[in-house]
PLY file of the C-alpha trace (Angstrom):
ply
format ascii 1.0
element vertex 565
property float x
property float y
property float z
element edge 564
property int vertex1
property int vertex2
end_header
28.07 21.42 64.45
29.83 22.40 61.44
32.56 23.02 63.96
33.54 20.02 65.48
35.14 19.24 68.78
35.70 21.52 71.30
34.72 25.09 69.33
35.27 28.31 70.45
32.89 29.77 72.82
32.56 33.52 73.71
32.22 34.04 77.59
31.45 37.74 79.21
33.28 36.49 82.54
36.94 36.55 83.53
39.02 33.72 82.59
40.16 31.64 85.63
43.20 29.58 85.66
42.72 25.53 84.56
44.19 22.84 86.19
44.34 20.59 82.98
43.27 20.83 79.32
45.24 24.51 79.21
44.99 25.38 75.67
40.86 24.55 75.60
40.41 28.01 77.52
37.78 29.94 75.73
36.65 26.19 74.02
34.00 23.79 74.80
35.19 21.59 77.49
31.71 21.12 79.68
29.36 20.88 77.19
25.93 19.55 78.76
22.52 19.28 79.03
21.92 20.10 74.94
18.53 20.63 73.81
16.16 21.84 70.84
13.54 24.22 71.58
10.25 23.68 70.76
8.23 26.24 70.93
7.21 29.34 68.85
7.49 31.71 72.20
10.58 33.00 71.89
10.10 33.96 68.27
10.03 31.85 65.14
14.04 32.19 64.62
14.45 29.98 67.72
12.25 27.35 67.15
14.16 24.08 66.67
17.62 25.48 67.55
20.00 23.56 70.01
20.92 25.02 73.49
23.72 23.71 75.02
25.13 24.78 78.77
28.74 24.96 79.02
29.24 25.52 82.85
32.82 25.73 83.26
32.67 28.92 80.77
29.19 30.33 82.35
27.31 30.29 79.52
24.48 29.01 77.45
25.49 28.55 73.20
22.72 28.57 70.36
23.37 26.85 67.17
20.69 27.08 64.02
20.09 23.42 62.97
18.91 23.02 59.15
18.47 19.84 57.09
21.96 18.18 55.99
21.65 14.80 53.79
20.43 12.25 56.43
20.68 14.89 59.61
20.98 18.08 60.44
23.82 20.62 60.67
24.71 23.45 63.10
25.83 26.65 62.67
26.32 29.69 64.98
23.13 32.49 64.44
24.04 35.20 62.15
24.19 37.77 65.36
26.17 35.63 67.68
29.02 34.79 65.44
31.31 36.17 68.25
28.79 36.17 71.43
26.39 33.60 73.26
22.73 33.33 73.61
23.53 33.91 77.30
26.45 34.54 79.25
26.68 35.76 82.22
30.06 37.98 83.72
29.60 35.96 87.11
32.13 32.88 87.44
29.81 31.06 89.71
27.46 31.06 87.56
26.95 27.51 86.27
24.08 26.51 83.84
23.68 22.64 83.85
20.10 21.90 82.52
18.35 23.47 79.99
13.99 22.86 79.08
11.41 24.23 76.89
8.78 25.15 79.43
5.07 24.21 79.13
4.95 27.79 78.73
7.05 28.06 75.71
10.28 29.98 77.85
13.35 28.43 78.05
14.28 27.44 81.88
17.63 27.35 82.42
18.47 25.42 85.85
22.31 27.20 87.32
24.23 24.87 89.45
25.86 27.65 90.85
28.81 26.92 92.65
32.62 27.98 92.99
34.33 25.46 91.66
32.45 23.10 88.77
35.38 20.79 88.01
35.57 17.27 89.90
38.00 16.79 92.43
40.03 13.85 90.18
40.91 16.83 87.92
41.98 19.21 90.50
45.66 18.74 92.06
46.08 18.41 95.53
47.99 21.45 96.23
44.98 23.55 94.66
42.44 21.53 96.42
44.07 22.47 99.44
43.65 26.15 99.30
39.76 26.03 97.85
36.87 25.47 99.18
35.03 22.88 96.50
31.93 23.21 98.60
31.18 26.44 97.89
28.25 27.31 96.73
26.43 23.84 97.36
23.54 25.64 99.17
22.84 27.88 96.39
21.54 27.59 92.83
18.90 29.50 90.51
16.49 28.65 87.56
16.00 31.19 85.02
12.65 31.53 83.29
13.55 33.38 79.88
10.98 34.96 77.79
10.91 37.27 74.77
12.16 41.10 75.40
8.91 42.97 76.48
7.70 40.50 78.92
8.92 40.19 82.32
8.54 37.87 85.22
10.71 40.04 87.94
10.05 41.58 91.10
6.40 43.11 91.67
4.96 42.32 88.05
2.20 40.00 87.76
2.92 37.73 84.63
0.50 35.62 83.25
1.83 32.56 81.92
1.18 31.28 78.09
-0.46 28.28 77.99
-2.03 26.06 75.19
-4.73 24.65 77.12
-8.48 24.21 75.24
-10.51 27.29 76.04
-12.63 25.24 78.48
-10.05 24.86 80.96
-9.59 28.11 82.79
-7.14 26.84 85.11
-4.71 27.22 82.55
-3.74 30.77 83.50
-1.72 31.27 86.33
-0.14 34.64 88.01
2.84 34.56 89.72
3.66 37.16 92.86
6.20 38.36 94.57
7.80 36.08 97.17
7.44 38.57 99.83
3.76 38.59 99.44
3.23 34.60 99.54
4.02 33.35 103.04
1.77 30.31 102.58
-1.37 29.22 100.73
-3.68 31.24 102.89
-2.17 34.12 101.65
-2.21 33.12 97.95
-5.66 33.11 98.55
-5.44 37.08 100.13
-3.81 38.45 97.22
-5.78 36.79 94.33
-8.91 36.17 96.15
-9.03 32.46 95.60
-8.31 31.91 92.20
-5.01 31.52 92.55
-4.92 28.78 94.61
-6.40 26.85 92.22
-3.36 28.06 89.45
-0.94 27.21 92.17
-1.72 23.66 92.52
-2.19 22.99 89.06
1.19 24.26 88.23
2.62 21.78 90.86
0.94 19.13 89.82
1.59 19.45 86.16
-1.26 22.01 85.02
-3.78 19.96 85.11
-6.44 19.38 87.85
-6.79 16.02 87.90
-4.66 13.19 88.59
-2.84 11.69 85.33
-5.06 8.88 85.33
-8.17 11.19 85.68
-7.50 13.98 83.46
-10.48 13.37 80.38
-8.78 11.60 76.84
-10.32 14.38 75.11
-8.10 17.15 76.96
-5.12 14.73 76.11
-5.92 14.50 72.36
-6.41 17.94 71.97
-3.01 18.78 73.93
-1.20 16.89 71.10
-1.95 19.08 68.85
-0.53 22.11 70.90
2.58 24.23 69.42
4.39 23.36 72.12
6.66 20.05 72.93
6.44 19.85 76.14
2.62 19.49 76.17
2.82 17.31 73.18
5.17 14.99 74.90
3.36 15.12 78.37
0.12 14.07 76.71
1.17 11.09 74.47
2.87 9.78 77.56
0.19 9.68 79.24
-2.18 8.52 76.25
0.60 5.68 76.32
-0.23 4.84 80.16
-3.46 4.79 79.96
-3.51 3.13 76.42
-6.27 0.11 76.39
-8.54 2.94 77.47
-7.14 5.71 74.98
-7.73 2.70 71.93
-11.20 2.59 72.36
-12.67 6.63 73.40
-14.43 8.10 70.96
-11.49 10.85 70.90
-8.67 8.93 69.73
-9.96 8.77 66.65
-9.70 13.16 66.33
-5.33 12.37 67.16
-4.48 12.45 63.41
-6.92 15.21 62.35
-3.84 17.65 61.42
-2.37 15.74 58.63
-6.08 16.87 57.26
-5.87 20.52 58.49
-5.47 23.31 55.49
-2.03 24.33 57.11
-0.48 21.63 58.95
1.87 21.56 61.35
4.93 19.38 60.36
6.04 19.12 64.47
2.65 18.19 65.17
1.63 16.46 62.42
4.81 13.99 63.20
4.12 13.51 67.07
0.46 12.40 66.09
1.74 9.78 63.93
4.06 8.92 66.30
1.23 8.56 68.93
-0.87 6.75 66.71
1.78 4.45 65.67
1.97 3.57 68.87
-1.54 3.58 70.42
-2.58 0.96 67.62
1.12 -1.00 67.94
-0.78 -4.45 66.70
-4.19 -3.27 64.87
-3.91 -2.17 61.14
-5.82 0.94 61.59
-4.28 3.02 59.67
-5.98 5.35 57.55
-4.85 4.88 53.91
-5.93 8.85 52.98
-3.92 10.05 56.19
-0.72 8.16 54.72
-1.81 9.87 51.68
-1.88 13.61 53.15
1.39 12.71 55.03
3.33 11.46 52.12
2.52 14.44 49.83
3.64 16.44 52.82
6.11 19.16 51.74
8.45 18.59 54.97
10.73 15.09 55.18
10.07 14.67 58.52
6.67 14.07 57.99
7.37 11.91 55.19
9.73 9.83 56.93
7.04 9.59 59.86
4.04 8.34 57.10
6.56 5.95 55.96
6.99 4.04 59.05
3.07 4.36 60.13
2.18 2.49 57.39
4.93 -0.37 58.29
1.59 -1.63 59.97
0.03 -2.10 56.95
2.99 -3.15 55.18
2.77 -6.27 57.48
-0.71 -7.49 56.19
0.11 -7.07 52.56
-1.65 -3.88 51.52
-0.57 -2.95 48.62
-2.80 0.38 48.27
-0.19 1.19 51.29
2.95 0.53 49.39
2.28 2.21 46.39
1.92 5.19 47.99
5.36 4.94 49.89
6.67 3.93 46.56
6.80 7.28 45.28
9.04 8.33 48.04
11.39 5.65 46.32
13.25 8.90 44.40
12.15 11.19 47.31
14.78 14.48 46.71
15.35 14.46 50.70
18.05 11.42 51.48
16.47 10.95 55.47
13.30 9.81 53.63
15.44 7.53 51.16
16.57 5.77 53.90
13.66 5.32 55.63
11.11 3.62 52.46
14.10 1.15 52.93
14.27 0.45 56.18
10.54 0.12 56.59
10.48 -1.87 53.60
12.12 -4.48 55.82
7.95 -4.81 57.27
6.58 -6.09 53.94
4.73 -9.41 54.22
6.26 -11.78 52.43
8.04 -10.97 49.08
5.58 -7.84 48.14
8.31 -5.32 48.72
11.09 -7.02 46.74
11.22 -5.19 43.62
10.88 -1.63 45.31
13.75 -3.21 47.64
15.78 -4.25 44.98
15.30 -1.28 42.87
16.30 0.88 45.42
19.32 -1.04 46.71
20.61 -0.86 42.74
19.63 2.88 42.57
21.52 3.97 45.11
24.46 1.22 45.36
26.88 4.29 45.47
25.78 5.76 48.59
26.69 3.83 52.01
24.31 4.69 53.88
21.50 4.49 51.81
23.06 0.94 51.32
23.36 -0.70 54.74
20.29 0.24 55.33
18.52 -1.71 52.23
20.71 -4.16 53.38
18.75 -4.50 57.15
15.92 -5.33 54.88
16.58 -8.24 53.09
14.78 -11.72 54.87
14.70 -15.01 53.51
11.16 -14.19 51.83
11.95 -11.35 49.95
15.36 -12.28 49.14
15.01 -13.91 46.42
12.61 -11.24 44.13
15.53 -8.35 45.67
18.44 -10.92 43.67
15.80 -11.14 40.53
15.30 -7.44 40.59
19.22 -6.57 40.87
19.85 -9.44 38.12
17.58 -8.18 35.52
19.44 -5.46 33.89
21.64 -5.04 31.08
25.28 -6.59 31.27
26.47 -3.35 31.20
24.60 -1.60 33.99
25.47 -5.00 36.30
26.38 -3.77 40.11
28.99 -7.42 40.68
29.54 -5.97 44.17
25.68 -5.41 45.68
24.66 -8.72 43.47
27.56 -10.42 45.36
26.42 -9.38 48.54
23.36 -10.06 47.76
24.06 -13.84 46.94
25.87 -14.52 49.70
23.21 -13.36 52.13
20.59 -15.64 49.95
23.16 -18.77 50.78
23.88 -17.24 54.30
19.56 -17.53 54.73
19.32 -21.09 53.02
17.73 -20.01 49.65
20.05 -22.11 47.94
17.42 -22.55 45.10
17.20 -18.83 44.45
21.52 -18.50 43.87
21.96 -20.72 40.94
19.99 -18.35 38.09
21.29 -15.26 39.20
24.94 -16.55 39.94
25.22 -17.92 36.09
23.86 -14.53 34.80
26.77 -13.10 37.26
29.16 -15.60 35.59
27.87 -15.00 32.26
28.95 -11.47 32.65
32.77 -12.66 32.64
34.19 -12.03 29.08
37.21 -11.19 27.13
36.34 -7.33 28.34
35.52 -7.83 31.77
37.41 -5.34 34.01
39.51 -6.59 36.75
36.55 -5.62 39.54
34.40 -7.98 37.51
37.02 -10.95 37.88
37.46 -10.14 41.80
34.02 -9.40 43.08
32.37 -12.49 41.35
35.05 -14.23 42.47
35.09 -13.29 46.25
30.80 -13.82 45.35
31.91 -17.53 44.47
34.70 -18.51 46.90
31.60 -17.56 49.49
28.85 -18.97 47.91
30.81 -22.41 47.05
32.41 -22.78 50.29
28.33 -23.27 51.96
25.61 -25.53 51.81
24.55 -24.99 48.01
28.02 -25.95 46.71
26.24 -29.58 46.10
23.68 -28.77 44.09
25.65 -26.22 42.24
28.67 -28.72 41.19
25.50 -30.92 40.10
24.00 -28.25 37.72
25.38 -28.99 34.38
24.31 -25.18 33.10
26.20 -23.54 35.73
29.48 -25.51 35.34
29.39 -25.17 31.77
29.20 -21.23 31.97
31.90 -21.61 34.67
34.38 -23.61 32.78
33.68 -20.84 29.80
34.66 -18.03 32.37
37.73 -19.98 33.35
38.93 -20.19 29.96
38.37 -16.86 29.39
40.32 -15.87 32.58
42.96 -18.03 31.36
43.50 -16.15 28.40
43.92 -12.98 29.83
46.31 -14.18 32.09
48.35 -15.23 29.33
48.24 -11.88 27.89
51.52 -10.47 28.86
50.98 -7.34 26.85
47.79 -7.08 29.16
47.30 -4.52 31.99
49.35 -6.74 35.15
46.20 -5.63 37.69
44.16 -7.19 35.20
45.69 -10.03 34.80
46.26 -10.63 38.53
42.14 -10.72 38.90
41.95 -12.90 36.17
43.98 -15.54 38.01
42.48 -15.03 41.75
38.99 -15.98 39.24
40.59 -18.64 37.59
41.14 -19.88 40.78
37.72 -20.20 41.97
36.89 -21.53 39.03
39.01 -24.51 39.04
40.94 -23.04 36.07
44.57 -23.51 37.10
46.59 -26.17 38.75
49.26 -24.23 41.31
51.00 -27.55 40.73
51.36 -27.31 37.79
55.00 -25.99 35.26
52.75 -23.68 33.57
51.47 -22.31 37.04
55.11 -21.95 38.36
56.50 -19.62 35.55
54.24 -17.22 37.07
56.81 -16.67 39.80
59.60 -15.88 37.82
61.43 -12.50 38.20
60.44 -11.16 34.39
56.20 -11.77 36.06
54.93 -8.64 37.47
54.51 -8.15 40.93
51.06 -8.24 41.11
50.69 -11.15 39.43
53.59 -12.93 41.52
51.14 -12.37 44.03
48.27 -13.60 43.31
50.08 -16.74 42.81
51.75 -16.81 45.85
48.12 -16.32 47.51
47.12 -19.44 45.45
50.01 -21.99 46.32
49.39 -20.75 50.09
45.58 -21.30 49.84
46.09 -24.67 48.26
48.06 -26.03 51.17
50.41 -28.28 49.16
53.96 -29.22 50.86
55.33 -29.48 47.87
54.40 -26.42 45.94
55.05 -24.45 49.51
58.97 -26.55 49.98
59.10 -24.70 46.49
58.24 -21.20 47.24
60.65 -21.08 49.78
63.01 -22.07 47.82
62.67 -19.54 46.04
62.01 -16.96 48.31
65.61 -14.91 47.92
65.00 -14.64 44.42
61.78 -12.77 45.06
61.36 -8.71 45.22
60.52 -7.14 48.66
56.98 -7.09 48.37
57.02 -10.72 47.58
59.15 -11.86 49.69
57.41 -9.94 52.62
53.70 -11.48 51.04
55.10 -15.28 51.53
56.52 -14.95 54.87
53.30 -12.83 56.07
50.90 -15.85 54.26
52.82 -18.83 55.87
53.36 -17.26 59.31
49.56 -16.51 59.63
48.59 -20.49 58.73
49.56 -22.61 61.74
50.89 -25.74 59.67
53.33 -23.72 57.79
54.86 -22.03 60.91
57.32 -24.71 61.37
0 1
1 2
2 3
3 4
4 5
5 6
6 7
7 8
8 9
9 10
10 11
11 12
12 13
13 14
14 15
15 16
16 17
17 18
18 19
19 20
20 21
21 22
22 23
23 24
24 25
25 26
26 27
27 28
28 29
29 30
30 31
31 32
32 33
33 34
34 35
35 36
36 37
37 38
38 39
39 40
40 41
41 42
42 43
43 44
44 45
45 46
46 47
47 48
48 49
49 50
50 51
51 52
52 53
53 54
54 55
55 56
56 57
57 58
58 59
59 60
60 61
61 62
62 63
63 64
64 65
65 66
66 67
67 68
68 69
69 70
70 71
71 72
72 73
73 74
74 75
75 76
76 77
77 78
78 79
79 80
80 81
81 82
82 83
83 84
84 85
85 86
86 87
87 88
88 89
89 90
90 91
91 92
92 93
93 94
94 95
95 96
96 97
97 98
98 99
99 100
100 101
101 102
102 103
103 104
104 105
105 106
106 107
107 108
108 109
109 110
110 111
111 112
112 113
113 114
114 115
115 116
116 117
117 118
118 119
119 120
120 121
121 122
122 123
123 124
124 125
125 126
126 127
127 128
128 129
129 130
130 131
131 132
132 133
133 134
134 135
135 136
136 137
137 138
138 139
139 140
140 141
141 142
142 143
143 144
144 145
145 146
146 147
147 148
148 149
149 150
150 151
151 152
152 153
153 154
154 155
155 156
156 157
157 158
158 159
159 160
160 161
161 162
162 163
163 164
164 165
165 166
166 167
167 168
168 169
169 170
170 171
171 172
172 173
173 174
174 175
175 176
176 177
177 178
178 179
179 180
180 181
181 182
182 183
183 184
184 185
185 186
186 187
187 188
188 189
189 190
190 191
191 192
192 193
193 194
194 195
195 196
196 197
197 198
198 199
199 200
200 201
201 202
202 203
203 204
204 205
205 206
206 207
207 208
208 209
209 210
210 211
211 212
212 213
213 214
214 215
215 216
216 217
217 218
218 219
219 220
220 221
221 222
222 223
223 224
224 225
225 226
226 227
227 228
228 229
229 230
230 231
231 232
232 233
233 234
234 235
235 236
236 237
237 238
238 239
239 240
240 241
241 242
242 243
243 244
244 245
245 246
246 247
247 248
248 249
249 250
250 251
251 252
252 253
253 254
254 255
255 256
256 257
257 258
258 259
259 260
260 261
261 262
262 263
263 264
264 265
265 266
266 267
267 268
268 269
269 270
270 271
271 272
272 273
273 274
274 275
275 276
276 277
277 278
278 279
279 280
280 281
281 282
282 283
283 284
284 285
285 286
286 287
287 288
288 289
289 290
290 291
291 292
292 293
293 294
294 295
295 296
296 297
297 298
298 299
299 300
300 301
301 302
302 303
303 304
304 305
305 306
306 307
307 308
308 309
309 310
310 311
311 312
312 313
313 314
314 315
315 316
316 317
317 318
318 319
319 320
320 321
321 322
322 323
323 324
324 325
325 326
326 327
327 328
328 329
329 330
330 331
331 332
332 333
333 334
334 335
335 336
336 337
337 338
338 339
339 340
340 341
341 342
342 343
343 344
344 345
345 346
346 347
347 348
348 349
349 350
350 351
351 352
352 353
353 354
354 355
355 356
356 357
357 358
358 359
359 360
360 361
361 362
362 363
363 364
364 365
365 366
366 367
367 368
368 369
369 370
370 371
371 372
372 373
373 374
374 375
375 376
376 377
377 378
378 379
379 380
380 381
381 382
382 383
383 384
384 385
385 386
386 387
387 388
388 389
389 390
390 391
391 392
392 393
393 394
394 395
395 396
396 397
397 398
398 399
399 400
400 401
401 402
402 403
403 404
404 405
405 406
406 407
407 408
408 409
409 410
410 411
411 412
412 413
413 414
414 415
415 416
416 417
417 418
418 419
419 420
420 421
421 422
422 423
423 424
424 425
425 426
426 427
427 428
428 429
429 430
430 431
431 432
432 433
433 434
434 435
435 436
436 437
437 438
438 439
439 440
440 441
441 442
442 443
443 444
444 445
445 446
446 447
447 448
448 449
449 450
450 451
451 452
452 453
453 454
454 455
455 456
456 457
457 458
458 459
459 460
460 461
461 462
462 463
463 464
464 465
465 466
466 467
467 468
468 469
469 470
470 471
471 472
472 473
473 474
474 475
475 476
476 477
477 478
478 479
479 480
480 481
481 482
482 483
483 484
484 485
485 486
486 487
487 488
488 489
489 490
490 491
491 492
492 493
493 494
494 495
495 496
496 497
497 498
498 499
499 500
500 501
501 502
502 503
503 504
504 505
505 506
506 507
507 508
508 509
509 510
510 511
511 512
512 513
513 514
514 515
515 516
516 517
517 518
518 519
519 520
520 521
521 522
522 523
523 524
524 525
525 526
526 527
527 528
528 529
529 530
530 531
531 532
532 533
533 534
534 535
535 536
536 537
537 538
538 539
539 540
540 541
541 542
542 543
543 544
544 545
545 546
546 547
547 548
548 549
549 550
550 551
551 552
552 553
553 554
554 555
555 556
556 557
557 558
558 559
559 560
560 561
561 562
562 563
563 564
């Protein structure tokens, strides 16, 4: 909602006094049961809004969802700014469950009851003088359909249905209660037929058993307009799935991706089903991926993404260059999906879309921990090569970073060394102070594992080191430089065994004329380095130090067990 929290609400019945939470009167406190309708029944300008009961208030809010980045937002319709969707003037009157109905109304189940609060919440003294029971017999559902059409007393209302044409049973008509004292006289008033109606609607509109009703009835409910039906029949499809794989039928589920006009709900639950259906057998159809991917609604792009995951697993690359034109998709949900699915590619054959994805959009979070789910120890390596290979210039330190410390966390200690020097490389008299901290956080991870060996053995890599270090060293030196700067240069240096904290040179960095953040950084080194001496030092020194100083040694040593004491 673009109103978070508890948000005003706009109830027709008298306010009654609260025994906690007193300035949420008139504000969501109960909020239950919410729900998107999905049906066309109503009218067109509910279809896919949220319901939400909120019993304590006796009412029933709408909100208007529309696409928002990854999700969706909510906002109140433009004629119930200041009312509800339905509220009713009666204070028993307690709406806890809403549905879309297989026959496209909205049923609203009321609880109905005097008091809707638990007991906990009540104090004793009120408890005493109410009776919390009251009402416990009662309770209502509410069928609501569009103004026009009624389902009171005395009218005969024919239900909408979305059943094929063949199955007449589909249409029921309701009477009055007074008129229906039992089946026999059901059978009086509609002479017969309506028997039949009557037990299909209790047993779920169909004739037959679930395990009896035909796969072809099934199929062709999945492609009705409304949810319910969709969802009733692909849960069924899934029970009776070995013999759903192999009837003729099946094969008509996905027929309206290739309609002239089609339906983006439907077009997404047949995926779904198929996805499904076929959970281990690559029969996807390459030109249905194709119809869903130029689909002009993200959900149904998001939907052919992950039905071809399938294929993704065996390699096809017909498959994956199709998804890879949703790599610059304009709809972010769809984004994040081509890189979470691209998690499914067999072996290394989604690497470079991975990795030029992950660099693409490096700035956005999301976007970013979700490449990041991706990355295995097979396509690691081509994701590193792909995030390596660009100019010095357009270098991301912090995702290549990452990136090389996952490679050493997943034992591709022969994929780190290339990419690490070019990372290395990229250290020069211009480097900004993120450059100096992020490759070397990248290092202090990366040399502290299991490739640390073979790394201290390569003669190419410690050569561009040492050239980094002396570079850092200079900088440091620099004490018309910018003191941030000069602070990352010397965490670096650091890491790459450029200074000695033991050193004289190393301990006129803690003199009172060195900046602050550079007195810091070199406090962080002597405590890192563990040496009693250097550490006996500090602490001698530590009333000549500023505040922040002073407060960064004591914080260091009391957090390291041997330098409690």
């Amino acid at each position: 909602s673009v109103i978070p929290g508890a948000a005003p609400v706009y109830p027709t019945s008298r306010t009654l006094a609260r025994f906690n939470d007193f300035s949420f009167a008139n504000r969501f406190t109960s909020a239950c049961s919410t729900m998107i309708y999905r049906d066309h029944y109503l009218g067109d300008q509910y279809y896919g809004n949220a319901f939400t009961s909120e019993p304590v208030h006796n009412l029933v809010s709408r909100l208007v969802m529309t696409r928002d980045g990854y999700g969706f937002k909510g906002e109140r319709a433009p004629d119930e700014q200041e009312s509800e969707f339905l509220a009713s003037s009666d204070n028993w009157f307690r709406p806890t469950l809403i549905r879309t109905g297989p026959d496209g109304a909205l049923w609203v189940a009321d609880m109905y009851r005097a008091a809707i609060e638990h007991p906990e919440w009540i104090p004793p003294e009120y408890q005493r003088k109410m009776n919390l029971y009251a009402g416990n017999d009662r309770g209502r559902i509410y069928r609501i359909v569009p103004v026009g059409e009624y389902c009171g007393e005395n009218v005969a209302v024919t239900l909408r249905r979305d059943e094929p044409t063949t199955a007449p049973h589909d249409s029921i008509t309701l009477v009055d209660e007074s008129q229906v004292a039992d089946q026999a006289n059901v059978a009086l008033v509609d002479e017969g037929e309506n028997v039949g109606a009557h037990h299909a609607e209790r047993e779920g509109y169909f004739d037959e058993p679930w395990n009896e009703i035909p796969i072809a009835d099934l199929v062709k409910r999945l492609e009705s307009s409304n949810g319910w039906w969709r969802d009733t029949a692909q849960r069924i499809l899934m029970h009776r799935k070995q013999e759903a794989q192999t009837h003729p039928s099946s094969c008509l589920i996905g027929r309206e991706v290739q309609s002239r006009k089609p339906r983006a709900a439907v077009v997404v639950q047949a995926l779904h089903a198929m996805f499904i259906l076929w959970d281990q057998e690559p029969v996807a159809d390459l030109l249905l991926i194709e119809r869903a991917v130029s689909s002009s609604n993200a959900q149904v792009r998001c939907s052919a993404t992950k039905f071809a995951e399938r294929l993704f697993r065996n390699g096809d690359p017909e498959a994956r260059e199709l998804i890879t034109t949703l790599a610059d998709d304009s709809d972010l949900s769809v984004r994040l999906q081509v890189l979470l699915s691209l998690g499914e590619a067999k072996g290394d054959s989604g690497a470079a879309l991975l990795g030029k994805m992950l660099c693409e959009n490096s700035d956005d979070e999301f976007l970013q921990n979700a490449g990041l789910t991706s990355l295995t120890p097979d396509n690691i390596s081509g994701v590193l090569n792909e995030a390596i290979n660009v100019p010095a210039d357009e270098l991301n330190e912090e995702l290549i970073g990452i990136l090389l410390s996952q490679a050493a966390a997943m034992g591709k200690g022969d994929s780190i060394a290339e990419p690490l020097m070019r990372l290395v490389k990229s250290i020069n008299a211009e480097a900004p102070a993120s450059r100096f901290d992020l490759t070397g956080e990248t290092l202090r991870k990366v040399l502290s594992g299991n490739t640390s060996t073979k790394l201290k053995l390569d003669s190419g890599f410690q050569s561009a080191l040492n050239d980094s270090g002396r570079i850092a060293m200079t900088i440091i030196q620099n004490t018309s430089a910018d003191p941030n700067r000069r602070a990352s240069a010397l965490r670096f240096a650091e890491v790459a065994g450029a200074v000695d904290s033991t050193s004289e040179g190393f301990a006129e960095l803690l003199e009172p004329q060195t900046p602050t953040a550079l007195q810091i950084a070199a406090v962080n080194i002597i405590v890192r380095s563990g040496n009693a001496a250097t550490i006996k030092h500090l602490l001698a020194l530590l009333n000549h130090f500023s505040p922040a100083v002073r407060s960064e040694v004591l914080t260091l040593l009391l957090q390291r067990e041997s330098t409690i004491d």
